[in-house]
N, C-alpha and C positions, 0 to 999 in steps of 0.2 A: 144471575151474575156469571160471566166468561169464568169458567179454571183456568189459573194460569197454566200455560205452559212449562212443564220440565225437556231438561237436553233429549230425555231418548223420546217425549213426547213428541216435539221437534222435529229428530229426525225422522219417526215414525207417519208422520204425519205430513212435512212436505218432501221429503228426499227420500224416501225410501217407498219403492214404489213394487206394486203383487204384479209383477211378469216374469218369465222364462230369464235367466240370465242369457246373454250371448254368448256366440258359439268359444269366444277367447276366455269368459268368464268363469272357470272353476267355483269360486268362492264371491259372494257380493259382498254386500254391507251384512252389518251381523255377527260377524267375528273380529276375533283381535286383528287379522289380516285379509285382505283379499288376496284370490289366488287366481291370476291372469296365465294363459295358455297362448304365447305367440305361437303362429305356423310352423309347421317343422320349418327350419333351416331361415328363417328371418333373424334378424338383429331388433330386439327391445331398441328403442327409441324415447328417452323419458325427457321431459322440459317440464318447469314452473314457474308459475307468475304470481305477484302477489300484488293486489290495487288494495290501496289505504285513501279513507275518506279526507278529505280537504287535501291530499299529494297527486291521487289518481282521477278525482271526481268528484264534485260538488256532494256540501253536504245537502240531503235533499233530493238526492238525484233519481229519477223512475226507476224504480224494483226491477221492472221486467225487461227494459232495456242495460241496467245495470246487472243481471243475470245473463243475457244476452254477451255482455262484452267481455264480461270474467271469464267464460269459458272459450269466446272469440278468441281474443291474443295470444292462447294456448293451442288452441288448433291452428293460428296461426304459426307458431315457431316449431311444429308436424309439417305443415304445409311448408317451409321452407327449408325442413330437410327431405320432401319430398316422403315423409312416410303415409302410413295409414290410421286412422284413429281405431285404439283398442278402447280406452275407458279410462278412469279419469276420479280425483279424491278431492277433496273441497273439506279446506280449514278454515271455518266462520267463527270469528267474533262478532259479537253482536251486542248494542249499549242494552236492549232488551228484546222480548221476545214478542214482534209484535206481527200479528198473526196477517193485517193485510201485508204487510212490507213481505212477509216472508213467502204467503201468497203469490204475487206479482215477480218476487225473486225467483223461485224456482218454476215459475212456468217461461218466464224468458232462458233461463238455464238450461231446462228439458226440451224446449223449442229448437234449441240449437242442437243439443247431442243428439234426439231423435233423429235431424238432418243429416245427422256424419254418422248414425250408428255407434254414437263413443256413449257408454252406460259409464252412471256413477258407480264405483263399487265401494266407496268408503269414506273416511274423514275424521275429522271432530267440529266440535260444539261448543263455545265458553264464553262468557259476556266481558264487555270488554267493547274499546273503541272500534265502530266497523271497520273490521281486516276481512279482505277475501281473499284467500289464498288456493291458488288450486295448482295440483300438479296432475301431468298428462301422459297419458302413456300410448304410441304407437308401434309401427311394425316397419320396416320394411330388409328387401334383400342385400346380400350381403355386397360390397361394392359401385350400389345404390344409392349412397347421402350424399345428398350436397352439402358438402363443407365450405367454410368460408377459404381455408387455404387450399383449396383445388383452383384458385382462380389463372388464366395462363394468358402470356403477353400474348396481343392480336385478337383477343375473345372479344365479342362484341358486349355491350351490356345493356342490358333488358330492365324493364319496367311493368309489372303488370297493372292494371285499373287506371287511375288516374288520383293525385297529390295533391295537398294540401288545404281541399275544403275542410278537414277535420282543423287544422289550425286557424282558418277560419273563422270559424262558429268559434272557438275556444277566442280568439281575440272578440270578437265581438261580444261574447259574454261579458268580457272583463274592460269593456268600454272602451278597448282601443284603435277598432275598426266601427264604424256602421254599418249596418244590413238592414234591407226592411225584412219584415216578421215572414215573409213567404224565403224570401233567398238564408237567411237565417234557420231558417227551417231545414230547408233540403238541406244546409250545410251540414247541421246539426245529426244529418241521420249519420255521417261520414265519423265521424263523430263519438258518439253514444251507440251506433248499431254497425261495428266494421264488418267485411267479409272475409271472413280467412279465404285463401285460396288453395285447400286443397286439395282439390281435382287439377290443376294447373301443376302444383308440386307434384304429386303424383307423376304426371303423365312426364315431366320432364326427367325424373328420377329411372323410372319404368323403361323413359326410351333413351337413356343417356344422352340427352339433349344438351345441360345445361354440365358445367364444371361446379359453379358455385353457385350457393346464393345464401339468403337470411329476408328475412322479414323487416321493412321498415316501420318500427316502434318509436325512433328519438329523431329522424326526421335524416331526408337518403344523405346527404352531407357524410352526418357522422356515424351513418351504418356503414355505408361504402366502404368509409376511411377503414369497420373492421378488415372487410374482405383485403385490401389493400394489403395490412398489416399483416395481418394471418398469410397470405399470400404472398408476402414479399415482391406486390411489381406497384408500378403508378396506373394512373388513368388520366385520360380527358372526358369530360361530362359535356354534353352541348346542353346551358339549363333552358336554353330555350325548346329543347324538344321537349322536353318535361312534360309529360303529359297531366297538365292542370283539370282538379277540379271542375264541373259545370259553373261552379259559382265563382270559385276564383276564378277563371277564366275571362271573368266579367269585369275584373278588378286591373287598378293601375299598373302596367307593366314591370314598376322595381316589387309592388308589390308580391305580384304574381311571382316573379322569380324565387323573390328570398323565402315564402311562404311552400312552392312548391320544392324546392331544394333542400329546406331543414326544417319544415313545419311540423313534424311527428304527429306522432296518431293516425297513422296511414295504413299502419298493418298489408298495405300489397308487398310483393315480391321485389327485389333486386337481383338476378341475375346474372351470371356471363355464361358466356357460351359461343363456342368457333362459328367462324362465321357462312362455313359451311351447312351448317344446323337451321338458316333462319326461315327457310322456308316449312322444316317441320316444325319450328318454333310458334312460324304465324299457324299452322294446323290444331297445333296444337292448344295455343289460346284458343281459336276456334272452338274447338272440341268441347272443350272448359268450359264455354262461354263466357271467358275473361280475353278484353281486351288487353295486346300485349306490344310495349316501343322499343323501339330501338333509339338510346339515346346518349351512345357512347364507345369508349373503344378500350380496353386494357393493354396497358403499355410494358416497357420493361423498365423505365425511368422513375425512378420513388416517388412521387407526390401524387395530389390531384388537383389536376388544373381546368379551371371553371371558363368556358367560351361561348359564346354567344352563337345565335346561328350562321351566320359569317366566318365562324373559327377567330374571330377577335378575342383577346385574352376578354375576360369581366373583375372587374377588382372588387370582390366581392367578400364580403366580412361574413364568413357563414361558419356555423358551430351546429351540434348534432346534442340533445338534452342530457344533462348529467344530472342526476339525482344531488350529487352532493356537491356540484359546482356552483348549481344553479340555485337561487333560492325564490 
């Protein structure tokens, strides 16, 4: 008969792992505290996120790609302030302790941090509806962040990867588009497997490329509108440049708009940046190996107004996800 599992069992056994800590890591797991070491003269960098089952992700959903994206959308909101990944703490509830789920969960976890060099150095443990909560810690120099209200009238606005197949697959899970099971698929990795981007954030932080940016999590509509606000200027967006999805791409033209404009679960980049810049810009996605558009312009005039590729207004009913608006 299996021993059950106890909490330090647990961590001992999936998250807690026999190697060197890294060069920023003073202290790991182990103690009351970890003790993280940024570079002389950087600025700490800290974000969190926290995904709950049946708000953030089906109940039932693969361990290892659900280990994969909890740690994703945290190195994504790194990657849109342009830092660098130090390390990183992870608060689990769990309904129990069940040794494949937890399995499958931190090898998609460790898959990803090994990738960016971010070690876990801590956490807790406690049963309970699954809650994944992690928060992140990066580095970078001082005068370096892209903030959302750095954005300035005349800056162009960028787009990294390509929008909306993540909402995609989510509508089609929930019976409101059809896919066949191959396009369904590929959607679905946009999805459940995002890419944070950031070597892209970086390079644009590093070479003060960009003024502002953030990370699209609630779909670009109602990310932008941050930068706007924080910012204090307007925009026009052309949604047709939008850089769509493979899959959506395939789909009905209202569709494709309204899907790539506010579809959330995107986790790419939103940027501005002068328009001086756009040639190191496209280098720079190069570099990254993230594709990067150009799909708009920052104004001085408050709103954001939605145009077609013709510069026609679009009268388009679009909204960005609110936890508590939305149900």
């Amino acid at each position: 008969m299996t021993r059950m599992l106890s909490e330090f069992d647990l961590i001992k056994q999936y998250f807690q792992r026999a190697r060197p800590a890294g060069p920023q890591t003073v202290l790991g797991i182990g103690d009351d505290c970890a003790l993280l070491a940024p570079s002389p003269g950087k600025l700490l960098a800290v974000s969190s996120d926290m995904l709950v089952e049946d708000r953030h992700f089906f109940a039932g959903a693969d361990p290892f790609r659900l280990g994969h994206k909890s740690l994703a959308v945290n190195l994504s909101d790194l990657a849109a302030m342009g830092a660098a990944p130090l390390g990183f703490t992870l608060a689990l509830a769990l309904p129990k302790a069940d040794r494949d789920w937890l399995d499958g969960f931190s090898r998609g976890l460790f898959a990803l941090a090994d990738r960016h060099g971010c070690e876990l150095v801590g956490g807790d443990t406690t049963k309970g509806p699954l809650n994944i909560c992690i928060t992140i810690f990066g580095e970078l120099a001082p005068g370096q962040a892209l903030r959302r209200d750095a954005a300035r009238a005349g800056d162009d606005i960028w787009i990294s990867g390509t929008l909306g197949d993540a909402r995609l697959a989510l509508a089609a899970c929930l019976d409101e588009v059809e896919l066949d099971p191959d396009a369904h698929a590929l959607a679905a990795q946009r999805l459940h497997a995002p890419t944070p981007r950031v070597a892209l954030g970086r390079l644009l932080a590093e070479g003060r490329l960009a003024h502002a940016a953030l990370d699209i999590s609630d779909g670009l509509v109602g990310d932008l509108g941050h930068i706007l606000a924080a910012s204090r200027v307007g925009a026009t967006l052309d949604v047709d440049a939008l850089p769509a999805g493979p899959v959506l791409a395939r789909q009905a033209p209202d569709l494709r708009r309204r899907f790539a404009a506010a579809g959330g679960d995107d986790y790419e980049l939103c940027f501005t940046a002068p328009a001086a810049h756009r040639d190191a810009i496209l280098a720079a996605g190069e570099r990254s190996g993230t594709a990067v558009t150009r799909v708009g312009r920052i104004e001085a005039e408050a709103g954001l107004r939605l145009v077609d590729r013709d510069g026609a207004p679009l009268a388009l009913q679009l909204h960005g996800w609110d936890h508590f608006s939305t149900t």
